[in-house]
C-alpha atoms as one frame of an Amber mdcrd trajectory, in Angstrom:
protein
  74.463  32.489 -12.171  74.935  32.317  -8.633  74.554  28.715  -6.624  71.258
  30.234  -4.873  70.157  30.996  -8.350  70.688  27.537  -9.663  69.367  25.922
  -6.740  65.932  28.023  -6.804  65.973  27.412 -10.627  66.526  23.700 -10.154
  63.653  23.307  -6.628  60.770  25.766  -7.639  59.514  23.127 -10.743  59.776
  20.421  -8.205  57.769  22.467  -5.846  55.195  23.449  -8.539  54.462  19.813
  -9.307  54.432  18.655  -5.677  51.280  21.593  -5.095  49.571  20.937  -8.495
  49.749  17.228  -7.366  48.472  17.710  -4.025  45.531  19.661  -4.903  44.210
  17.159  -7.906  44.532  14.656  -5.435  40.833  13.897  -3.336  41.556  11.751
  -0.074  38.851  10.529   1.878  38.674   8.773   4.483  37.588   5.159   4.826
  34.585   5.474   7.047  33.493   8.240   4.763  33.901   5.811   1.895  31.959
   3.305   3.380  29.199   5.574   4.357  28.951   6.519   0.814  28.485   3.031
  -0.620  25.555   2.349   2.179  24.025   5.264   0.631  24.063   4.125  -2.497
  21.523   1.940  -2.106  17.607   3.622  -1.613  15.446   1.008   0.227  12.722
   3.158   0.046  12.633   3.634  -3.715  13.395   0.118  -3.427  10.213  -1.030
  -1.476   8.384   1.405  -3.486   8.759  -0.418  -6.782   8.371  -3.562  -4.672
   5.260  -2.707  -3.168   3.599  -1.564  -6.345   4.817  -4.158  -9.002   5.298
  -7.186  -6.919   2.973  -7.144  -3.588  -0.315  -7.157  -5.599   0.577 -10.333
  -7.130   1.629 -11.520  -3.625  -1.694 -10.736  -2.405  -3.306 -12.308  -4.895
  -1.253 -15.886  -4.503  -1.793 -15.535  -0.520  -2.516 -18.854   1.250  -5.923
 -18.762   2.561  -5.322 -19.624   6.417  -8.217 -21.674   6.896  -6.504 -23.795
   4.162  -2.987 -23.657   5.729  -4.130 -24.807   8.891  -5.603 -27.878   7.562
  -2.756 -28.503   5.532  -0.083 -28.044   8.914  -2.426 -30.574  10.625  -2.426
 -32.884   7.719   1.252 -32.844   7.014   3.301 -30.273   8.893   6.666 -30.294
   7.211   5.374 -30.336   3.504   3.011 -27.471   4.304   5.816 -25.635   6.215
   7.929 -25.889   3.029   5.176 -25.113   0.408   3.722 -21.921   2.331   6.183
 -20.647   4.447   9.451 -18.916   3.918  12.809 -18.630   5.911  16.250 -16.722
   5.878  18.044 -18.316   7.931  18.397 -21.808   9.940  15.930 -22.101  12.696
  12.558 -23.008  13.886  10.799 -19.621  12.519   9.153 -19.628   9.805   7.467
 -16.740   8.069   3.926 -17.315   6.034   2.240 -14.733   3.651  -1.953 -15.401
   4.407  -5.126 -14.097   3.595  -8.849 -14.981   5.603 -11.948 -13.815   5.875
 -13.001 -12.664   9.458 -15.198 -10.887  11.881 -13.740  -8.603  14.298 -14.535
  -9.233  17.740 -12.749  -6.651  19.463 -11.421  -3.122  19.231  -8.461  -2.140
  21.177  -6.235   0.860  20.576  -3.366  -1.407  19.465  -4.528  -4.008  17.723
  -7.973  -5.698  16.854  -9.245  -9.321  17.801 -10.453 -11.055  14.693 -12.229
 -14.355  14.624 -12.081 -17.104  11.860 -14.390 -20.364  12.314 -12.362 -24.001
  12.200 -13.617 -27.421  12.019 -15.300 -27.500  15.458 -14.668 -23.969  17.214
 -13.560 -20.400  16.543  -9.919 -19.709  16.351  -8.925 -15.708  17.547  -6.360
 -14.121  16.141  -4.765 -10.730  17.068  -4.733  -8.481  13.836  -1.770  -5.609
  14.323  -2.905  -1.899  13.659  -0.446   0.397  15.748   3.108  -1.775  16.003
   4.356  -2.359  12.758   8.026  -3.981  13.214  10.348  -6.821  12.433  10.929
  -8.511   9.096   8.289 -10.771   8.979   6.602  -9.024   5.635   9.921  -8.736
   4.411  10.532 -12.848   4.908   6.741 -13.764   4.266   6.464 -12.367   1.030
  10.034 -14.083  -0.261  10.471 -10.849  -2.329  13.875 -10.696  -1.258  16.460
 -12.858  -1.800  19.102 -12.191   1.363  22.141 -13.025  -0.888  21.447 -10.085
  -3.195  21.849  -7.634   0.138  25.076  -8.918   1.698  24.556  -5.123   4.007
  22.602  -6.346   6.852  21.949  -2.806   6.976  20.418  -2.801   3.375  17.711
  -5.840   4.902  16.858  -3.878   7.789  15.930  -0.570   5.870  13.937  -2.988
   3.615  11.781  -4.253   6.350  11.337  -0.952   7.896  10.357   0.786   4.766
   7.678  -2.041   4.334   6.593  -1.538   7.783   6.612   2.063   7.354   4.194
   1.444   3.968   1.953  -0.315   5.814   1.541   2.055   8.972   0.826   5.080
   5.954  -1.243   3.696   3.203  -2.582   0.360   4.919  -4.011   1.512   8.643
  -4.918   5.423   8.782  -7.980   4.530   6.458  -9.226   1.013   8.075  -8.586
   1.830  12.033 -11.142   5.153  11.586 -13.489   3.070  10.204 -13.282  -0.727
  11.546 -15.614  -1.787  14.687 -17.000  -4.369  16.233 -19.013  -7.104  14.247
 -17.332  -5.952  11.009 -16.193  -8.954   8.464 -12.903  -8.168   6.937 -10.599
  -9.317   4.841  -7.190  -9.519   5.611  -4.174 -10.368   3.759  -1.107 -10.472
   5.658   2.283 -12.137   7.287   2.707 -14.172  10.070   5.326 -15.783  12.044
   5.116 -19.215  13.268   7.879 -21.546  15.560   7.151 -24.305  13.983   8.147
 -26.430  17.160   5.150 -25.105  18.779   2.434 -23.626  16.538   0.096 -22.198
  18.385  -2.884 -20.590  16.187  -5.168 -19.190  19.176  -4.186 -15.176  19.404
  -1.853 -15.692  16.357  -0.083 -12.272  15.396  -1.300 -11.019  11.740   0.835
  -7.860  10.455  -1.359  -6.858   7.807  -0.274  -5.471   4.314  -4.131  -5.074
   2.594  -7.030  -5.113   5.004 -10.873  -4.560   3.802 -13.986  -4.410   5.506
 -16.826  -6.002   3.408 -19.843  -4.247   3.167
């Protein structure tokens, strides 16, 4: 056996391996690893079950505002930590209500809604067109922030909720609301609770119903 002979008998196993190796062996690369993972999780499936299972009980256990008022007046910080919810360290604070009111103006955007207090009429601005932010998400305290250490995970959340409410919530009430109607609204709202101000008070609503 010649030395080329030998040497081809002795390098083509070796070469073999090496190809069968090569090809069993998936590499990815790290940003399309990580985009993976994020897509593991489904926030709107998520808010789905969320919104069906859990928000109707939320509603239900709302504080009624007319209550929560009194209640900030009476004591602030007790109220603030028996109605309100935050995520982080700060003056926000993020409150899950319900009232009864009577809508005293119409605008493309948003509606003017009027509750009675102990010696006036307090308005509020009830949101119909610009759904945003996280204060649903935070309100409700449906979910915990250390089970989502993706920031990216909370922020679909809060969209997806928004998104919920801007299909199932409005469509039905804004073609029907008008002025003089007395709804019921059940909702979140965010308060700095340095400076609560209730006058024009921003409502993003998650069930809204116009009594007959």
């Amino acid at each position: 056996m010649t030395t080329m002979k030998k040497l081809l008998r002795f390098i083509l196993p070796i070469i073999v391996v090496g190809f069968l190796s090569y090809n069993s062996v998936y590499i990815k690369k790290l940003s399309d690893v990580k985009k993976d993972v994020e897509k593991s999780f489904d926030a709107a499936i998520f808010v789905k079950g969320l919104w069906e299972e859990k928000m109707p009980v939320k509603i239900d256990s709302a504080v009624d505002l007319h209550s929560f008022i009194q209640a900030i007046a009476t004591d602030k910080e007790a109220a603030l930590n028996k109605y309100s919810n935050a995520l982080g360290i700060g003056n926000y604070r993020y409150a899950f209500i319900k009232t009864n009111a009577t809508v005293s103006t119409v605008k493309e955007d948003e509606l003017l809604i009027q509750i009675p207090t102990v010696d006036s009429v307090t308005e509020l601005i009830l949101a119909t067109e610009y759904i945003y932010g996280n204060a649903i998400r935070d309100a409700s305290g449906l979910v915990d922030v250390k089970d989502f250490p993706n920031t990216m995970d909370l922020n679909n959340i809060s969209e997806e909720l928004n998104k919920m409410v801007r299909k199932t919530v409005l469509p039905q009430f804004k073609a029907a609301v008008k002025k003089g109607d007395k709804v019921i609204v059940s909702g979140a709202i965010e308060i700095h609770k340095e400076h609560i101000k209730w006058n024009e008070l921003e409502i993003i609503p998650v069930q809204l119903q116009i009594v007959q």
